[in-house]
C-alpha positions in Angstrom: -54.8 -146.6 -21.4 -54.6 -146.5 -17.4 -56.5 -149.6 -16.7 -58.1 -149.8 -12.9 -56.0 -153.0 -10.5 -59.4 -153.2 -9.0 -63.6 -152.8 -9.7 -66.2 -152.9 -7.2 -70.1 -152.6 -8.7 -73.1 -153.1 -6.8 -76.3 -155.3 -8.6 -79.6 -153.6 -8.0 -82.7 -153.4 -9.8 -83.1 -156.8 -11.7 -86.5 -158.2 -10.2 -87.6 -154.8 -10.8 -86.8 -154.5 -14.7 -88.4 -158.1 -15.0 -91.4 -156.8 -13.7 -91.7 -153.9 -15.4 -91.5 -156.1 -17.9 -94.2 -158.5 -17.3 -91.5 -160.9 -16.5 -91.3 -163.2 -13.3 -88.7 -161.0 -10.9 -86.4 -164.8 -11.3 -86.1 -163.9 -15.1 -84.2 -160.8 -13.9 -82.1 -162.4 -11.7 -81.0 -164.7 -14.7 -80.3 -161.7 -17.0 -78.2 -160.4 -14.2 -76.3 -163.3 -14.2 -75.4 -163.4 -17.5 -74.8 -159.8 -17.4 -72.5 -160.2 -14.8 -70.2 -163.1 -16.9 -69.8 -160.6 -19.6 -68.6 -158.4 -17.7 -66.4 -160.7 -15.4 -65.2 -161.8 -19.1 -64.1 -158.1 -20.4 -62.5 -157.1 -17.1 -60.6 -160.6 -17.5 -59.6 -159.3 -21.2 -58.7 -156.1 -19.9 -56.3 -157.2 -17.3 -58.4 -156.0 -14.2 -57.4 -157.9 -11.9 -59.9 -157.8 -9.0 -63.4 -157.6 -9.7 -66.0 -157.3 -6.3 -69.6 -157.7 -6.9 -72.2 -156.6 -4.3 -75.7 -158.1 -4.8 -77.9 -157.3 -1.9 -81.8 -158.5 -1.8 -84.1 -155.3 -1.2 -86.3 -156.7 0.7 -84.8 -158.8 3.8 -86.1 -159.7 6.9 -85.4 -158.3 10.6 -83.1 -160.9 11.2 -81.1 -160.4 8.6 -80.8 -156.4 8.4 -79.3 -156.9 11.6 -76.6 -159.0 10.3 -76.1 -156.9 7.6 -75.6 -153.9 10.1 -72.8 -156.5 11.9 -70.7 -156.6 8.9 
C-alpha cells in the first residue's frame, strides 16, 4: 500500500457537535483533542511522516480576521 509522506486535515465543527448535544461547546473541543491523538497515533503507525493540522475558531474578532488575511 502507497502510503501518503504527508497529511494535512482541517478541525471544524467540535463546539457545534457538543452543542447539538446539549454539551458545553469546551466538551467538544476535548473530544477533538483526543480525536486528534488517535489519529496523530495511526499516522505514526503508518509511517506518515508529516501530519499538519489546521484548527481555526469560527467566530474571531476584526482584529484577528485581519491577521488571518496577513498570513
Amino acid at each position: 500500500m502507497n502510503v501518503p509522506q504527508h497529511i494535512a486535515i482541517i478541525l471544524d465543527g467540535n463546539g457545534r457537535w457538543a452543542k447539538a448535544k446539549g454539551m458545553p461547546r469546551n466538551y467538544g473541543h476535548a473530544q477533538g483533542s483526543k480525536n486528534v491523538e488517535k489519529i496523530c497515533e495511526e499516522a505514526w503507525r503508518m509511517g506518515i511522516k508529516y501530519l499538519t493540522v489546521y484548527a481555526f475558531q469560527q467566530k474571531i474578532g476584526a482584529a484577528r480576521k485581519m491577521k488571518l488575511r496577513l498570513l
